[in-house]
mmCIF file as Biopython writes it, N, C-alpha, C and O atoms, coordinates in Angstrom:
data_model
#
loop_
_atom_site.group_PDB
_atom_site.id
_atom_site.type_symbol
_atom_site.label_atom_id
_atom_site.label_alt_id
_atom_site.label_comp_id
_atom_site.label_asym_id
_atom_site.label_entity_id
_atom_site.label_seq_id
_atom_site.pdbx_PDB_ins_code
_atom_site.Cartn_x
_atom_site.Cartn_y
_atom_site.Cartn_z
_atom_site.occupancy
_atom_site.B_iso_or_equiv
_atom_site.auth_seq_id
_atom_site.auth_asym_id
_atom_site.pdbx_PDB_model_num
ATOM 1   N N  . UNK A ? 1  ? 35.078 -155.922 60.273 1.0 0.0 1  A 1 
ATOM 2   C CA . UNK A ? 1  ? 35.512 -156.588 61.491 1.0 0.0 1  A 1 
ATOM 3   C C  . UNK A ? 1  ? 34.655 -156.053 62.644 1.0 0.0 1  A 1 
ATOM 4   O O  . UNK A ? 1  ? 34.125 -154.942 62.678 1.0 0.0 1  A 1 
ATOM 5   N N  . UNK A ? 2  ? 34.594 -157.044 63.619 1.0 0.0 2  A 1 
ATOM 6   C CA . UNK A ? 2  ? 33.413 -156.159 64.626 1.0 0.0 2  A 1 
ATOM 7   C C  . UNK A ? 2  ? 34.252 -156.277 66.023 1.0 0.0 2  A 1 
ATOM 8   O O  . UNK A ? 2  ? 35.000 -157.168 66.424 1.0 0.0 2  A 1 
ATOM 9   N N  . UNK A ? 3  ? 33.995 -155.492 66.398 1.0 0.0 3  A 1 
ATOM 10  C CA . UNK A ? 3  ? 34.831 -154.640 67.966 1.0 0.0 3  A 1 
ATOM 11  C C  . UNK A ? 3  ? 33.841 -155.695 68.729 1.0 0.0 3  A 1 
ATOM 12  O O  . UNK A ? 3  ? 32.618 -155.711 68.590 1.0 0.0 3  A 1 
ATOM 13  N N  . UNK A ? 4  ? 34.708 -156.697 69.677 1.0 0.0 4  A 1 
ATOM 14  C CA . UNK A ? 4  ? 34.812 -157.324 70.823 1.0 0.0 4  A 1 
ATOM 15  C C  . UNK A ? 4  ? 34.367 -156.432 72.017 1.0 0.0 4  A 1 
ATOM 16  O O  . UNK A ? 4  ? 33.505 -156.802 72.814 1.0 0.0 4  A 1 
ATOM 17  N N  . UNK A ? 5  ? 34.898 -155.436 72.079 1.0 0.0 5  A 1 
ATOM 18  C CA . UNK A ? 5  ? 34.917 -155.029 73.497 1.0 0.0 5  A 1 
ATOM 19  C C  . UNK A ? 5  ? 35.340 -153.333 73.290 1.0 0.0 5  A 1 
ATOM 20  O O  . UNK A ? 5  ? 36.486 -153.063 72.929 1.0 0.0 5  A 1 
ATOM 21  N N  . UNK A ? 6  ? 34.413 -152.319 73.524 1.0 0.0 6  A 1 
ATOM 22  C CA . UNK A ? 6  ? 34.793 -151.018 73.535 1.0 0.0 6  A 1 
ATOM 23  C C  . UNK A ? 6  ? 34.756 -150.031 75.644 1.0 0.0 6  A 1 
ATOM 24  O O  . UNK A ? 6  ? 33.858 -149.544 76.332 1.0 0.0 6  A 1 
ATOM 25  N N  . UNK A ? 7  ? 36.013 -150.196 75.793 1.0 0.0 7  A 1 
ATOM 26  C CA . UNK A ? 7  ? 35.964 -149.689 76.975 1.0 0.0 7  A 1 
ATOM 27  C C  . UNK A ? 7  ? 36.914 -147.905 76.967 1.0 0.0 7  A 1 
ATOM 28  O O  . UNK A ? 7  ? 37.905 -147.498 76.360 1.0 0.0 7  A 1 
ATOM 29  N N  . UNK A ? 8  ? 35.889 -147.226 78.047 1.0 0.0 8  A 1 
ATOM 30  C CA . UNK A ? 8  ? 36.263 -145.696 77.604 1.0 0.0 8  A 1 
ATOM 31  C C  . UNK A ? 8  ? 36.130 -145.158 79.542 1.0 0.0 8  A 1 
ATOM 32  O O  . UNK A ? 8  ? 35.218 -145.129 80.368 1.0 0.0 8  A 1 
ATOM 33  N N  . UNK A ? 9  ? 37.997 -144.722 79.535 1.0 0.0 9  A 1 
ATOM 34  C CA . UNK A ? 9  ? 38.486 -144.432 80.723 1.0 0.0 9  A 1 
ATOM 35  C C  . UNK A ? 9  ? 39.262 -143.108 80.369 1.0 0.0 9  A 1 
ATOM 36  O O  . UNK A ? 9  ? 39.529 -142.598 79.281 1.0 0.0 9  A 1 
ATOM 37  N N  . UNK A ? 10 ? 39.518 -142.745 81.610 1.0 0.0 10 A 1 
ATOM 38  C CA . UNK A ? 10 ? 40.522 -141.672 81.866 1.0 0.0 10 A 1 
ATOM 39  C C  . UNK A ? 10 ? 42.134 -141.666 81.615 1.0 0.0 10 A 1 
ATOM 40  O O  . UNK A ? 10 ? 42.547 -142.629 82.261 1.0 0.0 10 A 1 
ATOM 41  N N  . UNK A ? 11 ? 43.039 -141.139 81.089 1.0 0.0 11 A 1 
ATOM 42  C CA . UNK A ? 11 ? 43.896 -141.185 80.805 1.0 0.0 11 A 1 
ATOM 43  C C  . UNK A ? 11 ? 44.444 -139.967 81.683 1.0 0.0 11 A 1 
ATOM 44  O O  . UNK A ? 11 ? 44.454 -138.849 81.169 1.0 0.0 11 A 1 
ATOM 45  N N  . UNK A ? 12 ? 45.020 -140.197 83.340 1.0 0.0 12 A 1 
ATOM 46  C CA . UNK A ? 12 ? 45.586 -138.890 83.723 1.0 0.0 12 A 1 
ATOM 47  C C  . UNK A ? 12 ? 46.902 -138.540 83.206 1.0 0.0 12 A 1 
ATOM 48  O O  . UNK A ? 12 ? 47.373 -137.422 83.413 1.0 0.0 12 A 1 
ATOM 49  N N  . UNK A ? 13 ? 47.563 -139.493 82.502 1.0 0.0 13 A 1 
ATOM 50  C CA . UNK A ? 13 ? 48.989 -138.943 82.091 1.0 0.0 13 A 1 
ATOM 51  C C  . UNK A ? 13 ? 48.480 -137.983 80.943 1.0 0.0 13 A 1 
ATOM 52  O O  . UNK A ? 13 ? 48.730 -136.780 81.007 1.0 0.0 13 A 1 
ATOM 53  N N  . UNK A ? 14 ? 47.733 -138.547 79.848 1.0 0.0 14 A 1 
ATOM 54  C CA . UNK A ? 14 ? 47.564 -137.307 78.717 1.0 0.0 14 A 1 
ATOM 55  C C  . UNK A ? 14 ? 46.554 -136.340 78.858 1.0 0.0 14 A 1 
ATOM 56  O O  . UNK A ? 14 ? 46.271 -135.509 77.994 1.0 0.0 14 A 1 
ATOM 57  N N  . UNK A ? 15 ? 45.749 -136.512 80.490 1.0 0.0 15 A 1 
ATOM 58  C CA . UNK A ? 15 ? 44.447 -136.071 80.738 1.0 0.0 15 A 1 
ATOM 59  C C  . UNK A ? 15 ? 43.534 -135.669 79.487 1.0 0.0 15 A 1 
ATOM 60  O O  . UNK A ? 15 ? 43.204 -134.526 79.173 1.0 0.0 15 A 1 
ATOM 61  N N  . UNK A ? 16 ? 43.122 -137.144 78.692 1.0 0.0 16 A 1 
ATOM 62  C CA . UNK A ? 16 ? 41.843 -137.314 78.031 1.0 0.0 16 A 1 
ATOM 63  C C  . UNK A ? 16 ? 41.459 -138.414 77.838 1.0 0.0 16 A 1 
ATOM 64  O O  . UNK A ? 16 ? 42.189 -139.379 78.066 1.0 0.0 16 A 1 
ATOM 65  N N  . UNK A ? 17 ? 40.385 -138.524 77.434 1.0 0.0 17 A 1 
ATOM 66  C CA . UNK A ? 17 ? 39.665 -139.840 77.420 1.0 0.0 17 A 1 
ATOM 67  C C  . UNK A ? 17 ? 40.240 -140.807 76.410 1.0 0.0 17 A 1 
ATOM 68  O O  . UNK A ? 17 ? 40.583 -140.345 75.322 1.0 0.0 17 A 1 
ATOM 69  N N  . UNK A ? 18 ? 40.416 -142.395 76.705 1.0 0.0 18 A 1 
ATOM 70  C CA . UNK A ? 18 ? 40.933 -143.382 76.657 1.0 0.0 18 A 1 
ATOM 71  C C  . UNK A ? 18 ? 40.200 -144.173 75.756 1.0 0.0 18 A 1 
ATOM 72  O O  . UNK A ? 18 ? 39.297 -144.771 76.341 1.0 0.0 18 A 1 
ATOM 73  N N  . UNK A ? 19 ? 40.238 -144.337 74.878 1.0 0.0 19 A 1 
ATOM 74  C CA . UNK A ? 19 ? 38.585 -145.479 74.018 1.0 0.0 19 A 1 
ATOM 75  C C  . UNK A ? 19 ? 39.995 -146.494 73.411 1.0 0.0 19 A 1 
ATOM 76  O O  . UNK A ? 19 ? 40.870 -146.193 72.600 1.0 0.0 19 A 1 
ATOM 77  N N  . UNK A ? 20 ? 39.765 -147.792 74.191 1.0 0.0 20 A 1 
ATOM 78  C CA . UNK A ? 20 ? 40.351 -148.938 73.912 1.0 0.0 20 A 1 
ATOM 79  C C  . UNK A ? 20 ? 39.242 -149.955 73.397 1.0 0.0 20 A 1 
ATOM 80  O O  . UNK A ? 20 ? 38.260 -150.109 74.123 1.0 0.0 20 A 1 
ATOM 81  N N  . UNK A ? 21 ? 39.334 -150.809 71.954 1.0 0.0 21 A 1 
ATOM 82  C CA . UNK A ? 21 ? 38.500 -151.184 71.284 1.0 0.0 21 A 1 
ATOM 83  C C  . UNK A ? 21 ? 39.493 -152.719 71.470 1.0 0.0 21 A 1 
ATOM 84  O O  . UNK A ? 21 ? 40.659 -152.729 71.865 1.0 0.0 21 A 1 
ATOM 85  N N  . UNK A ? 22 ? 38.811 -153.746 71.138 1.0 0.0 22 A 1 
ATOM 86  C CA . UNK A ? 22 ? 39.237 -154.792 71.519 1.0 0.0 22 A 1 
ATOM 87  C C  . UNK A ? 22 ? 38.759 -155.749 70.767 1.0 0.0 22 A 1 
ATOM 88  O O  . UNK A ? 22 ? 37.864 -156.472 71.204 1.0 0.0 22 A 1 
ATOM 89  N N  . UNK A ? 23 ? 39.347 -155.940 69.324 1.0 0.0 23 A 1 
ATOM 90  C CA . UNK A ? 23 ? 38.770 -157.589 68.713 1.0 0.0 23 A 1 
ATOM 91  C C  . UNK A ? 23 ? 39.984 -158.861 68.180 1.0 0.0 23 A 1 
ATOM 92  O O  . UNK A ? 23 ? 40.963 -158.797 67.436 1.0 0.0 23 A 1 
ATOM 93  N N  . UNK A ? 24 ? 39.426 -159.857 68.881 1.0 0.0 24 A 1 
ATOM 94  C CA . UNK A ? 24 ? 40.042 -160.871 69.294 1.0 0.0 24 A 1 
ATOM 95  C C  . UNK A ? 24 ? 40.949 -160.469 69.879 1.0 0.0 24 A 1 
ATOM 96  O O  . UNK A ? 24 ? 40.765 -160.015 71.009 1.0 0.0 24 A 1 
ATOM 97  N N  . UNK A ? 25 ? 42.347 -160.502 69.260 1.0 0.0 25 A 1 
ATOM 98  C CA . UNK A ? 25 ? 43.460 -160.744 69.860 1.0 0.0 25 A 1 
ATOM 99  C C  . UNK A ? 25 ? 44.002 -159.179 70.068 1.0 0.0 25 A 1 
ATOM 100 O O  . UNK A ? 25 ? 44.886 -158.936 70.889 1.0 0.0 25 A 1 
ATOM 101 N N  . UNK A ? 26 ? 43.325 -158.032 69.161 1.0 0.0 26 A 1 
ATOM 102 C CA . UNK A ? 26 ? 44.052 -156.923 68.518 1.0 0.0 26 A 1 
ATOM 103 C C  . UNK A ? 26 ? 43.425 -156.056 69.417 1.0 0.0 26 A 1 
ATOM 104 O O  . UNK A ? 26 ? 42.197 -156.153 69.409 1.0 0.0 26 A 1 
ATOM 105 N N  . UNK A ? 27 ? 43.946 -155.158 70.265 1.0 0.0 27 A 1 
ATOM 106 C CA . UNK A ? 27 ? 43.625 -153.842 70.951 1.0 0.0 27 A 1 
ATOM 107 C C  . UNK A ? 27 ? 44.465 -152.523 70.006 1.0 0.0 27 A 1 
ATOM 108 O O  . UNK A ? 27 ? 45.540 -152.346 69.432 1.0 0.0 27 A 1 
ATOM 109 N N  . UNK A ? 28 ? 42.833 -151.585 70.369 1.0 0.0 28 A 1 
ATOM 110 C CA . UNK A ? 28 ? 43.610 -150.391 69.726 1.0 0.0 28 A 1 
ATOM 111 C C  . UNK A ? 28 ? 43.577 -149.072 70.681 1.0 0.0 28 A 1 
ATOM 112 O O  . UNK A ? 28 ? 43.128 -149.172 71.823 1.0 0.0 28 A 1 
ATOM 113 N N  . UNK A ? 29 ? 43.859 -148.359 70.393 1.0 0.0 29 A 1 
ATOM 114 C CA . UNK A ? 29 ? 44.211 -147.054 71.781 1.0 0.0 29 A 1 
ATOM 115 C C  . UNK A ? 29 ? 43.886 -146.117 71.147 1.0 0.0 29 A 1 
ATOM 116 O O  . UNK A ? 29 ? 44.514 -145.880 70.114 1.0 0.0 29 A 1 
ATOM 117 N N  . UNK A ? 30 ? 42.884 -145.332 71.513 1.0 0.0 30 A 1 
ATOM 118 C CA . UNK A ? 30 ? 43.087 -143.868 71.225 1.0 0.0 30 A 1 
ATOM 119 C C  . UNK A ? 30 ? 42.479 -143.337 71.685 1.0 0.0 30 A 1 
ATOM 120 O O  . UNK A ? 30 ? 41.465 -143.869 72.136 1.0 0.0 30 A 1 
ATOM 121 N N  . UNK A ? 31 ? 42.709 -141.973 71.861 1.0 0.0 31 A 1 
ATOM 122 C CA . UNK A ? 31 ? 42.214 -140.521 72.592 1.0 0.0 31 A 1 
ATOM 123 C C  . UNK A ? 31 ? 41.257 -140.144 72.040 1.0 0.0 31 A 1 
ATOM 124 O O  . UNK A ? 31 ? 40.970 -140.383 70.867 1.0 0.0 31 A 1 
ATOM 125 N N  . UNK A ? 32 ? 40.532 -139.395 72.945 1.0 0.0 32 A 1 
ATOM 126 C CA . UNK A ? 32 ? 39.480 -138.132 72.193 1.0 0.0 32 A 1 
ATOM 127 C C  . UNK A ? 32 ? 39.573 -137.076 73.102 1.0 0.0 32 A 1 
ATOM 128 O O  . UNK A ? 32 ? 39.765 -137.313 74.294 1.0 0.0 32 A 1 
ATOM 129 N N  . UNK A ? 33 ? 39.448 -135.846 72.642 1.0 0.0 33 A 1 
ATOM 130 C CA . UNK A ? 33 ? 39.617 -134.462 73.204 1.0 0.0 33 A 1 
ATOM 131 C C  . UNK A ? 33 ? 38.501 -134.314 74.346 1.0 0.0 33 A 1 
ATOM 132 O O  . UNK A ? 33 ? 38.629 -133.386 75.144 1.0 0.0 33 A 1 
ATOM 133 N N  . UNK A ? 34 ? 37.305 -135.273 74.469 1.0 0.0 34 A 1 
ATOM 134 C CA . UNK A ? 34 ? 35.959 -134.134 75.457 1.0 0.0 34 A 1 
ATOM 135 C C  . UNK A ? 34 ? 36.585 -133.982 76.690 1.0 0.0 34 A 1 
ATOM 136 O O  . UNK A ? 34 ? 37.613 -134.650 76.811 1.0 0.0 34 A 1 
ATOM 137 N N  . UNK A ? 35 ? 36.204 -133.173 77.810 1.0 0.0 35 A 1 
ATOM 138 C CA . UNK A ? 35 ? 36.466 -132.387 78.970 1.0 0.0 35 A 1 
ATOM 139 C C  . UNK A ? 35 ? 36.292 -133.949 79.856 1.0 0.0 35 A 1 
ATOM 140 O O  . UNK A ? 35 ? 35.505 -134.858 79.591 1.0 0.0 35 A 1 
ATOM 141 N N  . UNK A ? 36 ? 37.180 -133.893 80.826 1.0 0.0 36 A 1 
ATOM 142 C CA . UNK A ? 36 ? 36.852 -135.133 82.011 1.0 0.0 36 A 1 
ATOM 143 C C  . UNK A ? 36 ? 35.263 -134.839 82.204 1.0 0.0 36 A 1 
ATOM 144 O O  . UNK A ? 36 ? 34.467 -135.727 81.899 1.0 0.0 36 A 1 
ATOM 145 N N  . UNK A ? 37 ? 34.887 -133.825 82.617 1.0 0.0 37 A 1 
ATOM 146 C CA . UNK A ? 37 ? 33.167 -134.171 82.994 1.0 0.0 37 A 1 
ATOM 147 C C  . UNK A ? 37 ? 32.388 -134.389 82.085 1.0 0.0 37 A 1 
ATOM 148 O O  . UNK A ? 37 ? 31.170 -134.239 82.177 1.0 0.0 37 A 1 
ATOM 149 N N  . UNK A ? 38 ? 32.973 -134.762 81.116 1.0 0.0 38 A 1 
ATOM 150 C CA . UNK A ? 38 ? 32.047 -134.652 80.015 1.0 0.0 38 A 1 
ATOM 151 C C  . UNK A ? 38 ? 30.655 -136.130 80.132 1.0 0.0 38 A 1 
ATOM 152 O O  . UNK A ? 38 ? 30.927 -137.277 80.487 1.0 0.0 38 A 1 
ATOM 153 N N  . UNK A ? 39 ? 29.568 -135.749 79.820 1.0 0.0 39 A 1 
ATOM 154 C CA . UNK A ? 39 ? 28.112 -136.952 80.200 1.0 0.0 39 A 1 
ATOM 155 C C  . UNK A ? 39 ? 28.623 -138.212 79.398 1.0 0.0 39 A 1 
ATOM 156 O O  . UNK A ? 39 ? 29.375 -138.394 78.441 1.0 0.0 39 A 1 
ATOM 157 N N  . UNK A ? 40 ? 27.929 -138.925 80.166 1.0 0.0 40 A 1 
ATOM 158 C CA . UNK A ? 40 ? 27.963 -140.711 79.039 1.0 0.0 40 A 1 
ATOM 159 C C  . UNK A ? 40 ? 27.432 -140.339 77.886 1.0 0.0 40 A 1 
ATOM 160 O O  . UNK A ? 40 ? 28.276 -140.446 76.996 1.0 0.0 40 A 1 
ATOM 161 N N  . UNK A ? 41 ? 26.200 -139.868 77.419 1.0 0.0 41 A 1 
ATOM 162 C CA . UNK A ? 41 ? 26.213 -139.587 75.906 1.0 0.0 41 A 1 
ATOM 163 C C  . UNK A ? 41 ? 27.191 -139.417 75.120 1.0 0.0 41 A 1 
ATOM 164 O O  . UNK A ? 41 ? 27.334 -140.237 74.213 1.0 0.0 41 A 1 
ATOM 165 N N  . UNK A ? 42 ? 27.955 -138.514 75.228 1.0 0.0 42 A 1 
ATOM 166 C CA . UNK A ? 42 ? 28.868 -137.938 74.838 1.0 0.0 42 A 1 
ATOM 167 C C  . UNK A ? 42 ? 30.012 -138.558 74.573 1.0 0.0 42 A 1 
ATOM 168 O O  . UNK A ? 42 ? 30.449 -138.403 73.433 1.0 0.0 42 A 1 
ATOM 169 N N  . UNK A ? 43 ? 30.822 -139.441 75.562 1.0 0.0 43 A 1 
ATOM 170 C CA . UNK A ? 43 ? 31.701 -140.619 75.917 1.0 0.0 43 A 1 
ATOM 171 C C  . UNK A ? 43 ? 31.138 -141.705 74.689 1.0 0.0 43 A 1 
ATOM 172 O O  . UNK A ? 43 ? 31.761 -142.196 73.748 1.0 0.0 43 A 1 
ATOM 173 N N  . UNK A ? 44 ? 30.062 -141.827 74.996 1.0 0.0 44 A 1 
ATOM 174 C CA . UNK A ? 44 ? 29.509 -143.469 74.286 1.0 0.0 44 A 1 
ATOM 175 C C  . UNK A ? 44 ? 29.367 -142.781 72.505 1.0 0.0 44 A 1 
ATOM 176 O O  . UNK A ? 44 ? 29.666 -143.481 71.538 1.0 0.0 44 A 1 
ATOM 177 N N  . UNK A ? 45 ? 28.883 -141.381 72.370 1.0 0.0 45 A 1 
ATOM 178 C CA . UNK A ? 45 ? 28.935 -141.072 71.222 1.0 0.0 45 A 1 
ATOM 179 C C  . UNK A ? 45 ? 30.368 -140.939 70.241 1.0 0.0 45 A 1 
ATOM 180 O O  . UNK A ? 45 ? 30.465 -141.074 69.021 1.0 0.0 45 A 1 
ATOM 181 N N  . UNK A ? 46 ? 31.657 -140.554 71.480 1.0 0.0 46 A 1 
ATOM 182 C CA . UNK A ? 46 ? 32.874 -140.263 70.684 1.0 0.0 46 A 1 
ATOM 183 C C  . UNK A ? 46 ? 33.389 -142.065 70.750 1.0 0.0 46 A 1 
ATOM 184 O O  . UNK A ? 46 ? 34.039 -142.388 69.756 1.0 0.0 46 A 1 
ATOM 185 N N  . UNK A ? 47 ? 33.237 -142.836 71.451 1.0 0.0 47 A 1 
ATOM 186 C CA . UNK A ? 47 ? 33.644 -144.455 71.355 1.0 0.0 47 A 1 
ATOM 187 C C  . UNK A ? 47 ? 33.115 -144.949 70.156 1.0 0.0 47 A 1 
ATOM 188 O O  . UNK A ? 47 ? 33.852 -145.675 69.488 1.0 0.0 47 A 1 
ATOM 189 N N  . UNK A ? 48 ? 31.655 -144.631 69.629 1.0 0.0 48 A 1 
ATOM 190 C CA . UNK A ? 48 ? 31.275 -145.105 68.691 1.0 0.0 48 A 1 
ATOM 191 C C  . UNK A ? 48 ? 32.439 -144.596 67.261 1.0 0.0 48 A 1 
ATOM 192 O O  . UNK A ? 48 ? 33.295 -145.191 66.607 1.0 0.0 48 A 1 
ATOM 193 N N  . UNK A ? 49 ? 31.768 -142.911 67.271 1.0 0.0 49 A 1 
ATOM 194 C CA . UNK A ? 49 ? 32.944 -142.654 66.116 1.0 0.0 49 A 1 
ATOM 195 C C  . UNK A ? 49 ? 33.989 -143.231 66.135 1.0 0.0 49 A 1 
ATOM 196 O O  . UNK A ? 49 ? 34.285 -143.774 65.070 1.0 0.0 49 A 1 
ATOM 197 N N  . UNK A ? 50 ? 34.803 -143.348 67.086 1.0 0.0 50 A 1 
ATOM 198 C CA . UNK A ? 50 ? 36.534 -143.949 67.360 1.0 0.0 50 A 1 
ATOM 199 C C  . UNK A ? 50 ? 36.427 -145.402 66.482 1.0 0.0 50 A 1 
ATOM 200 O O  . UNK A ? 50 ? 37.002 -145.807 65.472 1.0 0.0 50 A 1 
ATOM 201 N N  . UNK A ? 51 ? 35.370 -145.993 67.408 1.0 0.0 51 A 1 
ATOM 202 C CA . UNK A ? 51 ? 35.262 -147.472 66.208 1.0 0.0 51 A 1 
ATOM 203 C C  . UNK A ? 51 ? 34.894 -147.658 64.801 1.0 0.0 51 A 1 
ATOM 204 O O  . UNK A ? 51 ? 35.361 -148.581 64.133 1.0 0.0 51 A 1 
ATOM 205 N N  . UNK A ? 52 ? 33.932 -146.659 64.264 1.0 0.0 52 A 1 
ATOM 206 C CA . UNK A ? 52 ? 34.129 -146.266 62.818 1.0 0.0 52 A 1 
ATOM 207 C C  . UNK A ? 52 ? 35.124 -145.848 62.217 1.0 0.0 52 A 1 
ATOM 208 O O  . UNK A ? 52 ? 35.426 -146.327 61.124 1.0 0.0 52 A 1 
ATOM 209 N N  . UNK A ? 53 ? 35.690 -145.077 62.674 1.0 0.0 53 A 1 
ATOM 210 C CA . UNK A ? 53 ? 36.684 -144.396 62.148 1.0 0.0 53 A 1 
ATOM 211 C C  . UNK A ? 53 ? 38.308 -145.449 62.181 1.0 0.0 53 A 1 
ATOM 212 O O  . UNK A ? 53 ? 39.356 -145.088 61.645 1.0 0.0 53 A 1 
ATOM 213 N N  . UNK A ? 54 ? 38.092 -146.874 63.015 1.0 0.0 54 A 1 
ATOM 214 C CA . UNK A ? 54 ? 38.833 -147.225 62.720 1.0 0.0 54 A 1 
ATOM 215 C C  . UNK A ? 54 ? 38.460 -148.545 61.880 1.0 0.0 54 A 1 
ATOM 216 O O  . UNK A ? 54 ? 39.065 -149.604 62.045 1.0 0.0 54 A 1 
ATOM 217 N N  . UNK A ? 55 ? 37.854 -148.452 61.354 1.0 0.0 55 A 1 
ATOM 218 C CA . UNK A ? 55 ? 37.203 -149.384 60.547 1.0 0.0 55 A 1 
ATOM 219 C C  . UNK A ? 55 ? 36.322 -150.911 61.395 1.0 0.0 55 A 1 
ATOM 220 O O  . UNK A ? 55 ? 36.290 -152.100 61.079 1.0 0.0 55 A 1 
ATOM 221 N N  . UNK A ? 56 ? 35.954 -150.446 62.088 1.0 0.0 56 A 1 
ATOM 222 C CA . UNK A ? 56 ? 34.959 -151.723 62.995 1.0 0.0 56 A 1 
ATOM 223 C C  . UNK A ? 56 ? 33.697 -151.073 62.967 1.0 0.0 56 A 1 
ATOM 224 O O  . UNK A ? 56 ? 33.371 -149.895 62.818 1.0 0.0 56 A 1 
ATOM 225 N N  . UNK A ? 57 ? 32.834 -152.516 63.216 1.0 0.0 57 A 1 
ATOM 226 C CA . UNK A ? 57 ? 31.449 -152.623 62.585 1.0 0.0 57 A 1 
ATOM 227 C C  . UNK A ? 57 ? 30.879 -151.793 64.485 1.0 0.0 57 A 1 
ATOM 228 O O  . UNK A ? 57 ? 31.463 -152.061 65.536 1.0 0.0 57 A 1 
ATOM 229 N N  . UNK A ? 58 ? 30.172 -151.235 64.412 1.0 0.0 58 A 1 
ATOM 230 C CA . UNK A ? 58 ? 29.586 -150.782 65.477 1.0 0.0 58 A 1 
ATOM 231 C C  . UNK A ? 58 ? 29.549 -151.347 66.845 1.0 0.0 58 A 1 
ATOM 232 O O  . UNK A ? 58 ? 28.861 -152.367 66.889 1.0 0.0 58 A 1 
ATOM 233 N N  . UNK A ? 59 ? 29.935 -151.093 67.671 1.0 0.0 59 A 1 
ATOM 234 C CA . UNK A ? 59 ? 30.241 -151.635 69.218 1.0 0.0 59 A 1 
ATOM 235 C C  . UNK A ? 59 ? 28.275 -151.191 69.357 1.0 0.0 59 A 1 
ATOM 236 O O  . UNK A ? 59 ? 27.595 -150.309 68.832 1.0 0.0 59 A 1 
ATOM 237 N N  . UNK A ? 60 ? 27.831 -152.740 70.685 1.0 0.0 60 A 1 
ATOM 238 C CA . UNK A ? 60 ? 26.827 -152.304 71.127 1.0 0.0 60 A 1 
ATOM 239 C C  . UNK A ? 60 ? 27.045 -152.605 72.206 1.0 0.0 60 A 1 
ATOM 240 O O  . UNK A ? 60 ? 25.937 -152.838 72.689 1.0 0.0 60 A 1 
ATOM 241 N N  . UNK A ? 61 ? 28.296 -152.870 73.453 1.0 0.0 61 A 1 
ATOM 242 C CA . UNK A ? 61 ? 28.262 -153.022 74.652 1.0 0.0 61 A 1 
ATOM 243 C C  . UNK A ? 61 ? 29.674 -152.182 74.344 1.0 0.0 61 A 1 
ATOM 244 O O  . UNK A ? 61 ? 30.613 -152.581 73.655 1.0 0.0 61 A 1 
ATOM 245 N N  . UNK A ? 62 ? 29.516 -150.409 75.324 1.0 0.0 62 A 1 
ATOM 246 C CA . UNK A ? 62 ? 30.316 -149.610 75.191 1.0 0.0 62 A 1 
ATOM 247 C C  . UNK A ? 62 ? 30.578 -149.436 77.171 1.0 0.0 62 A 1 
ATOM 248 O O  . UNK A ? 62 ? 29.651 -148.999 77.853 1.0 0.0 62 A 1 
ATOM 249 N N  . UNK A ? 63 ? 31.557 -149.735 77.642 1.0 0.0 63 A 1 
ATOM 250 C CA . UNK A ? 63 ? 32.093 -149.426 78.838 1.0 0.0 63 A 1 
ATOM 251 C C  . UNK A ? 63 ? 32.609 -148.298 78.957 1.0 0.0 63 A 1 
ATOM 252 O O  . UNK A ? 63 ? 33.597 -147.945 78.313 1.0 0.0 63 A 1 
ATOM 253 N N  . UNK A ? 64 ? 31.760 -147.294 80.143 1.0 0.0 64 A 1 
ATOM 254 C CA . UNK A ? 64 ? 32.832 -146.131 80.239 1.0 0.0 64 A 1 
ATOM 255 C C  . UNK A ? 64 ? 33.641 -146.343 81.991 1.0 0.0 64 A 1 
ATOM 256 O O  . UNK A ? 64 ? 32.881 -146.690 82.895 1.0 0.0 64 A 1 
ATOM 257 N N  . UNK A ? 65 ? 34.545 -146.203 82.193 1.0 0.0 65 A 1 
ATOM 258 C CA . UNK A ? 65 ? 35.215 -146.030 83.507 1.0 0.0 65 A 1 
ATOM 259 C C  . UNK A ? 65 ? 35.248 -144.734 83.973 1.0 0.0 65 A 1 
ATOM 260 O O  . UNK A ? 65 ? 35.671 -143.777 83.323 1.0 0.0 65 A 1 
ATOM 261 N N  . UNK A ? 66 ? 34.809 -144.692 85.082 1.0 0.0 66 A 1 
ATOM 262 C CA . UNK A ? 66 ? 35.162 -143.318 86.000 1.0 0.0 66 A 1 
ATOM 263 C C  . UNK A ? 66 ? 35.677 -143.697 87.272 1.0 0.0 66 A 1 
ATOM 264 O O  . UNK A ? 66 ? 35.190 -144.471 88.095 1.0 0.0 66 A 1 
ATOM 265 N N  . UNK A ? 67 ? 37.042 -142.846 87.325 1.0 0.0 67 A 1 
ATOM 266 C CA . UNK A ? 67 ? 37.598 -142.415 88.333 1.0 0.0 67 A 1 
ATOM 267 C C  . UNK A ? 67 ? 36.873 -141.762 89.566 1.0 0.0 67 A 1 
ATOM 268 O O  . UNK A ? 67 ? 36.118 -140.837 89.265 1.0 0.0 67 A 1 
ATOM 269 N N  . UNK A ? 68 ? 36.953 -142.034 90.708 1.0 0.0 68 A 1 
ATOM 270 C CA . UNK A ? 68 ? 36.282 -141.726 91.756 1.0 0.0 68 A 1 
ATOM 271 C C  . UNK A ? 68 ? 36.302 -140.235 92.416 1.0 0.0 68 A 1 
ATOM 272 O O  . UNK A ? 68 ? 35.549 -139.626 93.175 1.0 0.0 68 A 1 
ATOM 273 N N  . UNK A ? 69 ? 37.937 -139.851 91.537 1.0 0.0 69 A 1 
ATOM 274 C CA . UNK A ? 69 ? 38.381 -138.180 91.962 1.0 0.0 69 A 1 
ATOM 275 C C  . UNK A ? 69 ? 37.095 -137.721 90.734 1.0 0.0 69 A 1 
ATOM 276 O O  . UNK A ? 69 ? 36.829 -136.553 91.016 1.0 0.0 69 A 1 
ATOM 277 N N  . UNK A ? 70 ? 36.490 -138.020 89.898 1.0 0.0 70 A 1 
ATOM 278 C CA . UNK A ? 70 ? 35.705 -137.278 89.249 1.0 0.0 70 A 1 
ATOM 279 C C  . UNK A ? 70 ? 34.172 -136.656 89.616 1.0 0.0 70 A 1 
ATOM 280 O O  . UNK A ? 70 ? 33.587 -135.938 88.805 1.0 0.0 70 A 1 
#
């Protein structure tokens, strides 16, 4: 199945990063541990795993969001 849409934000309630994957109709949610400052490499590298790991074919348009307090 191939990921629609991979967007990667801040989560201040669980303070960690947010990787919401998006195909067709089906959104999925999940966390990853890196530090809020952590670089876009890093972000775009743990979004990728997140989408492997949930069984989708490789995201190549990966959105990260940043908060402005960052």
């Amino acid at each position: 199945m191939h990921a629609d849409r991979v967007e990667v934000s801040w989560d201040d309630e669980k303070s960690k990063w947010l990787v919401r994957i998006e195909a067709g109709e089906e959104a999925v949610r999940r966390h990853c541990d890196l530090s809020r400052d952590a670089d876009e490499p890093s972000l775009r590298a743990a979004a990728q795993k997140t989408v492997a790991d949930e069984g989708y074919e490789s995201a190549g348009n990966i959105t990260i969001l940043r908060s402005r307090a960052v």
